[in-house]
C-alpha positions in Angstrom: 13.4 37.7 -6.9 16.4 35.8 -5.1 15.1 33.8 -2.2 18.1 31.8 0.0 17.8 30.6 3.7 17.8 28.7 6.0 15.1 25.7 6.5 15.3 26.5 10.4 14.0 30.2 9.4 12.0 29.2 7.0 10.3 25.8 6.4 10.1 24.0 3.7 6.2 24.3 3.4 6.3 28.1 3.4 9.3 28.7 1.2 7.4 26.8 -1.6 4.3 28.9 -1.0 6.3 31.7 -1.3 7.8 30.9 -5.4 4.0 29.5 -6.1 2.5 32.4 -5.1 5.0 34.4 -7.3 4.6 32.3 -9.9 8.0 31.3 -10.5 10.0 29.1 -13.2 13.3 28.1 -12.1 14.9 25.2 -9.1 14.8 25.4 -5.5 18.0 23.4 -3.9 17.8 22.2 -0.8 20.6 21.4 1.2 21.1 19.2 4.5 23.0 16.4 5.9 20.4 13.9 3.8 21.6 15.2 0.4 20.8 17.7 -2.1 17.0 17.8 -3.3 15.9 20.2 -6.3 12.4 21.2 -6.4 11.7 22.7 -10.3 9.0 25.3 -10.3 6.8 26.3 -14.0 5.1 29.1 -13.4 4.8 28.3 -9.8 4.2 24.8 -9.7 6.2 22.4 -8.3 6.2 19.9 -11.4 9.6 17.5 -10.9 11.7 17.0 -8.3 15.3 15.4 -7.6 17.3 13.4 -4.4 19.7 11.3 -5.2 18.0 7.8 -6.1 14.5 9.4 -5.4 12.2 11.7 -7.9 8.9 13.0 -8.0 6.5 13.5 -4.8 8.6 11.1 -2.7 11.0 13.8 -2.7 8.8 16.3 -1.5 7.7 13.4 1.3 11.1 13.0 2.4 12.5 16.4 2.3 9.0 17.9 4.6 11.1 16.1 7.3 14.0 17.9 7.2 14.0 20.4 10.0 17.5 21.9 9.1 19.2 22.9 5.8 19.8 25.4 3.5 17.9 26.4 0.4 18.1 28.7 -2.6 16.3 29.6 -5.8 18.0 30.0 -9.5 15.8 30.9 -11.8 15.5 29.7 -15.3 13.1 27.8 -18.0 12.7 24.1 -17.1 11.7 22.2 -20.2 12.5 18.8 -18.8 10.3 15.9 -17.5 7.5 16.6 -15.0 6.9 13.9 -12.2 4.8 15.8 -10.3 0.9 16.0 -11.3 -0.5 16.8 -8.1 -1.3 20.0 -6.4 1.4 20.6 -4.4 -1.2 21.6 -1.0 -2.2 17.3 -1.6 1.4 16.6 -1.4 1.6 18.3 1.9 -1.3 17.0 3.6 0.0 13.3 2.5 3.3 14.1 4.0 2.0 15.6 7.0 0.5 12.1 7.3 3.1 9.8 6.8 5.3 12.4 9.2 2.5 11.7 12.0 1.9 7.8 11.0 5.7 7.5 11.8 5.8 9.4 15.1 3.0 7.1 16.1 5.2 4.0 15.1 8.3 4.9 16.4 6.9 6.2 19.9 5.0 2.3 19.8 8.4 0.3 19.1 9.9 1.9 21.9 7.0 0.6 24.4 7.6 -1.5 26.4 6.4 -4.9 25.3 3.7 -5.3 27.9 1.8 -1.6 27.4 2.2 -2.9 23.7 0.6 -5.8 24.7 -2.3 -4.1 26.7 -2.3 -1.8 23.6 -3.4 -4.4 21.1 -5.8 -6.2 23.7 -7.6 -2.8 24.5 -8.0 -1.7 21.0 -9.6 -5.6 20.0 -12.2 -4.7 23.0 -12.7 -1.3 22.2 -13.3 -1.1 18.4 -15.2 -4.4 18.1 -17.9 -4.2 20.3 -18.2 -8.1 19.6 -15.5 -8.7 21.9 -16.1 -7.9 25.8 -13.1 -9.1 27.4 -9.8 -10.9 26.3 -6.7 -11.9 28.4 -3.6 -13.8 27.3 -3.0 -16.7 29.7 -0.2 -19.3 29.9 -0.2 -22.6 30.3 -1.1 -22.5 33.7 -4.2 -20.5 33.5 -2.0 -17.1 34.4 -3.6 -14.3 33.3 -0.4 -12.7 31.6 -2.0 -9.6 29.9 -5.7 -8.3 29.8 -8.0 -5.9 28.7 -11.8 -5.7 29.7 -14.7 -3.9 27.6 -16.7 -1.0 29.4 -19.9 -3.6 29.1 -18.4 -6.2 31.3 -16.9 -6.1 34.8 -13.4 -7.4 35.3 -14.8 -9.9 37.7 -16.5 -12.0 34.5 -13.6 -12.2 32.8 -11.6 -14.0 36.1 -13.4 -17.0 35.6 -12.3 -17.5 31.9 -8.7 -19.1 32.9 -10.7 -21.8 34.8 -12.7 -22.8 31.5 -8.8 -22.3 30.0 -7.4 -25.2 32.3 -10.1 -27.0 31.3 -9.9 -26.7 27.3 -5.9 -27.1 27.4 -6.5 -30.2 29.4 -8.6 -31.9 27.0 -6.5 -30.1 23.6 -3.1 -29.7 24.8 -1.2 -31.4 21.9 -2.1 -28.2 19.7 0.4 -26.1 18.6 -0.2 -24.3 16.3 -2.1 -20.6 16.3 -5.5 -21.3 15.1 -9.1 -20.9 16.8 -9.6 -24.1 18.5 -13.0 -24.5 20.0 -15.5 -22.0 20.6 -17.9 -22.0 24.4 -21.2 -21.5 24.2 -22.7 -20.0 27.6 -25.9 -18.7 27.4 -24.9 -15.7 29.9 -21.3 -15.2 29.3 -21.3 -15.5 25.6 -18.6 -17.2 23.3 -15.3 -18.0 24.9 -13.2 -17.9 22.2 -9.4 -19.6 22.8 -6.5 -19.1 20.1 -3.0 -20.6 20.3 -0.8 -17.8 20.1 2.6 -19.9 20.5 3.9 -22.4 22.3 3.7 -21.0 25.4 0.6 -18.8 25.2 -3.1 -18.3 24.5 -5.7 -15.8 23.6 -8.6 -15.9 25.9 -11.5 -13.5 24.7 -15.4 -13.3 26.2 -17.9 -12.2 23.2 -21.5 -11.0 22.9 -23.7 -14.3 22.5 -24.8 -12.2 19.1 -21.6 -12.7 17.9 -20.4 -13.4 14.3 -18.7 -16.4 14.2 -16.8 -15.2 10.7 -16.1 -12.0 11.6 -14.9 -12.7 15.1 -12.7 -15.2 13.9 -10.6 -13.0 12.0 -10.8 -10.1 14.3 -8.9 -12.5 16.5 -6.7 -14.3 14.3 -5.2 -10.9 13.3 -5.1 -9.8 16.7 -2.9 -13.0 17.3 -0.4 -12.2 14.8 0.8 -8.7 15.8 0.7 -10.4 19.4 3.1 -13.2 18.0 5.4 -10.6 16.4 6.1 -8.5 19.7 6.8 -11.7 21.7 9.1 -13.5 19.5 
């Protein structure tokens, strides 16, 4: 059986379903402007593979990206080490996922930094129901960015700078990111404020059945990846 083509003809995916389904023994080379993998078959299964520094699966993670290339298969016993232990359909579906996590990432670096913003907000409102509302103010009560829960009308959330002026007059010598006082309001619910930076806070309206512990991390973390896409 010779097999030889190109990756645009034929991907990757299918040309190794191809020699598995043969059952093959021998080395696929691949071929791009990346470098030269080698994929070593036993019977069919992809049990080692080689690209430069890289062996084993991360070679088979990093070559399901190439989109262009050429390939061919030698055959020939392989009695050398075997990396891979894996089924080879795992390998895909893992590298199908990375290739999608790092879409997802790239397309959100090239955001701009206030739908990033919004981004992070809406998803803190949205997956923890203990958070209704949450707006990141200045230091003149300037609602800079916000993001408001199904459950609570934007209007509720308007009044929360006020009870921001208030705080910062009373705590405005901190300056460092930390939860520093918590409002209890019987209707509202907490108001919860968190120094993001010098310049900024974290303004969020929770469910009066909120938990304290729980709430405190969801916003500390939502603080640092704030802090990293201002700096």
């Amino acid at each position: 059986m010779s097999l030889r083509g190109s990756l645009e003809d034929v991907n990757l995916t299918d040309t190794i379903q191809i020699l598995e389904m043969a059952g093959k023994t021998g080395y696929l080379q691949v071929k791009n402007n990346n470098g030269i993998g080698k994929l070593y078959f036993k019977h069919g299964k992809v049990v080692h593979a080689t690209l430069g520094s890289l062996i084993g699966q991360e070679v088979i993670f990093e070559m399901l990206r190439w989109e262009k290339g050429e390939f061919e298969f030698s055959k020939g016993e392989y009695t050398g080490q075997e990396t891979i232990k894996t089924s080879i359909q795992k390998l895909f579906m893992e590298g199908i996922k990375r290739i999608d996590e790092q879409k997802v990432n790239e397309k959100e670096k090239k955001l701009p930094v206030k739908e990033k913003m919004e981004i992070i907000l809406k998803e803190l409102v949205t997956e923890d129901n203990q958070v209704l509302g949450a707006v990141i103010v200045d230091f003149e009560g300037k609602i800079v960015f916000q993001a408001v829960n199904d459950k609570l009308k934007e209007e509720n959330l308007l009044s929360v700078p006020k009870l921001f002026l208030k705080f910062y007059k009373d705590y405005k010598q901190i300056k460092r990111p930390s939860i520093i006082q918590m409002f209890v309001n019987d209707e509202k619910g907490f108001v919860s404020f968190v120094n993001v930076n010098s310049k900024l806070f974290l303004v969020s309206l929770s469910s009066p059945l909120a938990r304290l512990g729980s709430l405190i991390f969801s916003l500390n973390k939502v603080v640092e990846e704030i802090a990293k896409q201002i700096k």
